[in-house]
Phi, psi and omega in degrees: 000012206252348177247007158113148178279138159340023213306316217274005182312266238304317179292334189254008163274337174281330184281359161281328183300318179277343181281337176089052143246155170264150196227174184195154210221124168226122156068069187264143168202153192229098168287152154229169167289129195245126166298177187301133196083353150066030150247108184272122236300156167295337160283345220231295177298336165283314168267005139336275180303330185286320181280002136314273189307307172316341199248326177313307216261003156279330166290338178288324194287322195271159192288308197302349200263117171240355181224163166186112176221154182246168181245118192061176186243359175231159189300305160002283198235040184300155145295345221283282176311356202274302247227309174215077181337356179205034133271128168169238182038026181278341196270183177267025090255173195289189158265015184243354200095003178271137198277148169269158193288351177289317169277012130297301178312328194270330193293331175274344169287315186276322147341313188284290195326320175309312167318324212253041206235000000 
C-alpha cells in the first residue's frame, strides 16, 4: 500500500481493451507496511480492501478483462514475509482464517456486478 492505490488501472485495462486484446488480473495481494507486533491496523485493513476493490472493479469495467485471481486466500502461507519483512498481511484472511474486509468487499462487488450485468 506505500505506493498509492491503482486509480489509473482502469484506463489502462481500456486501452488494451481498445486495441482487441484480452487482459486478465493474476494472483493480486494488497502488502502493507505492519506496525510493530505484525498486526494491521482498522484503518490498514480498510484501504486494503478499497485498493482491493479499485482493481476488481477496472476489471469489472472492461468487456475484455476476463480472469481476476488473488493470491491465496490467507496470511498463513502468504509470500510476502518470505520476500519483504516488515510487510505482509496481503490475502483477504488472516492466518487463522478469519475474514478482512477486503474479502467482504470483493465479495459484495461482485455480487453487485452479478446484477447489474
Amino acid at each position: 500500500m506505500r505506493y498509492g492505490a491503482p486509480d489509473q488501472l482502469g484506463a489502462v485495462l481500456q486501452r488494451f481493451d481498445d486495441l482487441g486484446l484480452h487482459t486478465a488480473i493474476t494472483e493480486l495481494d494488497v502488502r502493507m507496511d505492519l506496525p510493530e507486533g505484525g498486526v494491521p491496523t482498522a484503518e490498514q485493513l480498510t484501504t486494503q480492501a478499497a485498493y482491493y476493490k479499485t482493481v476488481l472493479d477496472a476489471c469489472l469495467a472492461v468487456d475484455d478483462c476476463n480472469s481476476f485471481t488473488i493470491w491465496g486466500f490467507t496470511d498463513k502461507y502468504s509470500w510476502v514475509p518470505v520476500f519483504f519483512p516488515a510487510e505482509g498481511a496481503a490475502t483477504v484472511m488472516g492466518n487463522n482464517f478469519e475474514r478482512k474486509p477486503a474479502y467482504y468487499t470483493l465479495r459484495d462487488t461482485l455480487a453487485a456486478a452479478r446484477w447489474n450485468r
